[in-house]
N, C-alpha and C positions, 0 to 999 in steps of 0.2 A: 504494500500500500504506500503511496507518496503523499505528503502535504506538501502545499502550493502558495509562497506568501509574496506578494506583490510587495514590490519597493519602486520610490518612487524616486527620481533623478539621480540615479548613478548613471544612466548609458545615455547622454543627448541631451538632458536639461528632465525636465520635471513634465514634459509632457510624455514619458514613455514610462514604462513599468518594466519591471523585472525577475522574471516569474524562478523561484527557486527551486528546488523537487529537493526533495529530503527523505530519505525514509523513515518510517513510521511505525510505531508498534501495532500488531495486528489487532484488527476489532473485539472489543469485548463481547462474546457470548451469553447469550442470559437464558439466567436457570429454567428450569421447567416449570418454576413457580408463577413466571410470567402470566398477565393476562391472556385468555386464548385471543382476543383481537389482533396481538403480535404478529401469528402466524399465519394472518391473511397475506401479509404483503407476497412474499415470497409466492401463493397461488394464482397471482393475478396472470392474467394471460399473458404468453411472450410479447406477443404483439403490443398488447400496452403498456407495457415494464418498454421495451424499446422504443414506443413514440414517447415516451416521457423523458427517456435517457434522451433524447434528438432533443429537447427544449433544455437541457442541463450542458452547462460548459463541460469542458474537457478535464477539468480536475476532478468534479463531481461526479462523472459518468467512470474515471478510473476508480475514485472512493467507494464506489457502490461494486467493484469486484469483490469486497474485504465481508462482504453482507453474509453471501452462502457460496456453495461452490455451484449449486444452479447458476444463478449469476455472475458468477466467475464464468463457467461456461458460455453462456448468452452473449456475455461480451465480448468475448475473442470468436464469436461465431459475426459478429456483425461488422459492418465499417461503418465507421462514424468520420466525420468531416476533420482535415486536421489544418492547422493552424498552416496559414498558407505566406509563404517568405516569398519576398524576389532575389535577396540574397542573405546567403548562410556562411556564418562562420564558425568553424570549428579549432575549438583550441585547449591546451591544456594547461591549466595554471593553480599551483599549490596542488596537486597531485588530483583534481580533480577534471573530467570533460566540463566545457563553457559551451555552450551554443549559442550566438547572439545572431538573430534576424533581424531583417528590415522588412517592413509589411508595406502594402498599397498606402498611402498618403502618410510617405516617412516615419510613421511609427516604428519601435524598436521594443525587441524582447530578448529578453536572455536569460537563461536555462543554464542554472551548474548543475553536476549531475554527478554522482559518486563515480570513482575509479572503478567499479564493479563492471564488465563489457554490459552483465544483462542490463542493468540501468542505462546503460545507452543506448541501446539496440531498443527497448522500450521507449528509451524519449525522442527518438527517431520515428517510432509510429505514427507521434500526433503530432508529426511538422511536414511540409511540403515544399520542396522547392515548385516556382513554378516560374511562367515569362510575364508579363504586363501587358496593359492594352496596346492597342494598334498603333500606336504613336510608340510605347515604350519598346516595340518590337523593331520600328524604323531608327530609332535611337540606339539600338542593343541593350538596354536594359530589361533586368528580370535577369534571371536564371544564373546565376553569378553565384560559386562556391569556392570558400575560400579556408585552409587548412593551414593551421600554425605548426613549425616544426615537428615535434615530437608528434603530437596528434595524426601523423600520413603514417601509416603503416599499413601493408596489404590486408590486414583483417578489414581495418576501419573501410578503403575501398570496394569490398567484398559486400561490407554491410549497404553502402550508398549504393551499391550496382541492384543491392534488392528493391531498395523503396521507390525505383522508378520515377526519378527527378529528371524533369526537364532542366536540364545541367548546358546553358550557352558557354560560358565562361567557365574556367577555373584557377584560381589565384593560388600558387603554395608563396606558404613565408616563412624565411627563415633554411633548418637542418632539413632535409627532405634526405637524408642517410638511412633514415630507416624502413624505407619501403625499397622491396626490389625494383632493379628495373624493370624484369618482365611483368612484375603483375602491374605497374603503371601501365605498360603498351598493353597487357590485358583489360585491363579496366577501360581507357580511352575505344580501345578497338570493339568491346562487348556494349559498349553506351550509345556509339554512332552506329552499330547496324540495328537497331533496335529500332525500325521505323514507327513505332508509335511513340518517340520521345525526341524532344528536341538535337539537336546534333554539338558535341563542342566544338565549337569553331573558333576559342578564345585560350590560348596557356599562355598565365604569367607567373614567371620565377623570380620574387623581389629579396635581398638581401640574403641570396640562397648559398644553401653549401651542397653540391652534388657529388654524388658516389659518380665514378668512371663512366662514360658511356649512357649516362641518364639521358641525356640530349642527343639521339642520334638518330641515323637514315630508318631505324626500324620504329622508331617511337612516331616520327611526322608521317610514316608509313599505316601507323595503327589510325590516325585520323580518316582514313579512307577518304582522302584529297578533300575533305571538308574543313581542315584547319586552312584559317585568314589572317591568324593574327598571333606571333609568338615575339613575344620580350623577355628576355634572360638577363638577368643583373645578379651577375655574380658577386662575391664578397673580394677583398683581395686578395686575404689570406687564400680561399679557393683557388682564384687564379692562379697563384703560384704553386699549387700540389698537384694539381691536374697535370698527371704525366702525359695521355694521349686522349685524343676526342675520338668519336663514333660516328659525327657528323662529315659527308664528302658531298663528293659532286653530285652523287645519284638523288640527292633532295634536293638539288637547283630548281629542278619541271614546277616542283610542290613548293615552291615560294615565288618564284617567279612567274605569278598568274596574278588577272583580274582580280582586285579588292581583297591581296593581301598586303598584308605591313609585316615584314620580319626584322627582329634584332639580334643579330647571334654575336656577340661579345667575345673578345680573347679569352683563350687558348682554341675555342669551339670550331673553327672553321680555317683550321691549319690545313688540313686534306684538300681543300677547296682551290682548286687550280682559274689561272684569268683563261687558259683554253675552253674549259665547260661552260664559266662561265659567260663568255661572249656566245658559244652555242648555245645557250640557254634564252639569252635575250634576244639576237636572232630569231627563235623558235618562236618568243613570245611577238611581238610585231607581225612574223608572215602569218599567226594566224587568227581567221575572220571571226572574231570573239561574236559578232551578229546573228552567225548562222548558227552559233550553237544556245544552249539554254542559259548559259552563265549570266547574273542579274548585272547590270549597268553597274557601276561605281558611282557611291557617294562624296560629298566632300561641303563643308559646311557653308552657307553666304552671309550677305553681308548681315542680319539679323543673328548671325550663330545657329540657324538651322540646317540641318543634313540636308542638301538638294540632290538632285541627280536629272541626266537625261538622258535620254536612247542615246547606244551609240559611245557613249563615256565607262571608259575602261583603264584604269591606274594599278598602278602596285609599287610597292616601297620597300627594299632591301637593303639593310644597312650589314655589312661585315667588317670585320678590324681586319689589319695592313698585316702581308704576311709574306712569303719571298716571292710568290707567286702573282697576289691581288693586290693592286694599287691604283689610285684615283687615277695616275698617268697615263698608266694600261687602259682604266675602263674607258677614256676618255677618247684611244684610240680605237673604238669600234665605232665603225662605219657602215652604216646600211642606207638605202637608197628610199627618199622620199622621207627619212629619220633628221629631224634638227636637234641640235643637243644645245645646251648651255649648262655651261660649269661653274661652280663656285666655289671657293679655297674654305675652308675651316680653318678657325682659328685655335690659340690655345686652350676655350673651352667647348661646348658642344654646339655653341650657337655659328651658325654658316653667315658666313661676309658676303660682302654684295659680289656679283658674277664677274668673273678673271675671263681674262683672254687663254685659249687654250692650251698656250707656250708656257700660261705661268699656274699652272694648275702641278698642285706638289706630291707629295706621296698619299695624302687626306685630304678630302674632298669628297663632292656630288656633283655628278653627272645626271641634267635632266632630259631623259630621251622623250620626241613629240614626235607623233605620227597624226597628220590629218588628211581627213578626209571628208567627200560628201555628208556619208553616212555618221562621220563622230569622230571624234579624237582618242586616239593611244597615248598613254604615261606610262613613264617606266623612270622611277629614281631610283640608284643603283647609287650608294653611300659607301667610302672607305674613313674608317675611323678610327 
């Protein structure tokens, strides 16, 4: 049995609560000296023991397991509605699981939860990842899961792969050392063929520490060409122990498309040759993104809203300098009916106004334009 006690302004100010789970000692029993009136409740129909639990929150429909084991029963026989997040965080602090959501119109909740797995796998029943309205779907928001170091371990994805969350995004923070690498490319691979759930089309690694080979040609492979959007920010310490990466040329095709943005950061794209990748971009320009189903590309105006038009197709790849890739190299691919403009980087990440091509250094962007009747081709290709 769990009690549930609301607190008020710790997570966002005083307009959200924060709902605790605790466990609870089990319900008092009462003698047989009781009134016989007692023993009506328990007889009532299923059916209406159920619509009355439909008009009781989610605490009190768990509280009333603690009644009989009829009811115990009853309730793990039925589904009840669960508390619906656009985004989830999961984390682990002072030896216990946190769950802190954000609900439709910015409200926040958060859920500590005993170290025990079964208390989490329970409080996992009555939350839902889901996406947002039609606008929040144009926007990409909704569906955004986000896992603090310790807290990724292949059980914990084993258990999300049950609850069937429409999962767009996924944020890890922090150590991610303690999940394999395969059951990540299991998890990503088993979530996108699942055609009745949304697809992740978003991986971000912020202040991360990776095991070997966590980033590589088989994990962008597990996306089944549905990943758009991957940023890597390593720690420094990380960079400097990463003996070898997993990442090569063979993941060029899966970054270098329509309406992706990739950041793959040093040491990660040492394999990565300026030969692929001019065949790469090449590939991407000769072919007629029109004829196939791929959606148009967004990009935001002058209001700060996401616009788009037929015909409009971008992508953005940024890779660090390495003996092979360099802004000078990229800068010498030539294709016919392609106008490019370059711009120098300076010593920090923000780009100077556009150089003449003679004076374009080992870091830099190169912006590739393809126009046409039909629309325009982008292709930013970044050394950094």
């Amino acid at each position: 049995m769990f009690i549930f006690s609301a607190v008020d302004g710790m997570w966002g100010g005083s307009s959200c609560t924060n709902w605790v789970i605790d466990r609870a000692l089990p319900a008092t029993r009462f003698g047989s000296n009781m009134p016989n009136n007692t023993t009506r409740v328990p007889q009532l129909p299923n059916e209406l023991i159920v619509e009355i639990w439909k008009k009781a929150c989610a605490q009190d429909r768990r509280n009333c397991r603690a009644v009989c084991r009829h009811w115990k029963a009853l309730y793990h026989r039925c589904k009840f509605p669960r508390t619906r997040f656009l985004n989830l965080n999961i984390s682990i602090r002072d030896g216990q699981y946190v769950l802190f959501g954000r609900k439709e119109g910015k409200t926040s909740c958060a859920i500590e939860i005993r170290p025990q797995w079964r208390f989490l796998a329970s409080a996992f029943q009555m939350v839902e990842l889901v996406l947002g309205t039609h606008l929040d779907k144009i926007e990409k928001r909704g569906g955004l899961l986000s896992i603090e170091g310790r807290a990724l371990t292949d059980e914990l994805l084993l258990l999300i792969l049950e609850q069937k969350w429409n999962i767009r995004s996924v944020e890890l923070n922090g150590e991610t050392v303690f999940v394999r690498n395969e059951a990540m490319c299991e998890f990503v691979s088993k979530q996108n063929q699942d055609n009745g759930l949304s697809n992740i089309e978003c991986l971000v690694l912020r202040d991360a520490v990776i095991n070997v080979g966590f980033i590589s040609d088989r994990l962008l492979s597990s996306f089944n060409s549905k990943l758009y959007e991957l940023h890597v920010h390593l720690t420094h310490n990380c960079k400097q122990w990463l003996s070898r990466t997993s990442l090569s040329n063979f993941s060029l095709p899966l970054m270098i498309k329509p309406n992706s943005t990739f950041f793959i950061p040093s040491p990660l794209a040492n394999r990565i040759t300026m030969t692929a990748l001019k065949m790469a971009i090449e590939e991407y320009f000769k072919t007629d993104w029109n004829k196939t189903d791929v959606p148009s590309s967004l990009w935001r105006n002058e209001q700060g809203r996401l616009s788009t038009y037929p015909g409009y197709y971008s992508c953005t790849l940024t890779l660090h300098l390495n003996t092979s890739v360099n802004a000078q190299a990229v800068a010498q691919v030539e294709m016919p009916g392609v106008e490019k403009v370059y711009f120098a980087i300076g010593a920090g990440t923000f780009y100077q106004k556009t150089v003449e091509k003679e004076e374009m250094g080992l870091r830099g962007r190169v912006l590739f334009v393809k126009r046409n009747v039909e629309g325009c081709t982008v292709a930013r290709i970044a050394v950094s």
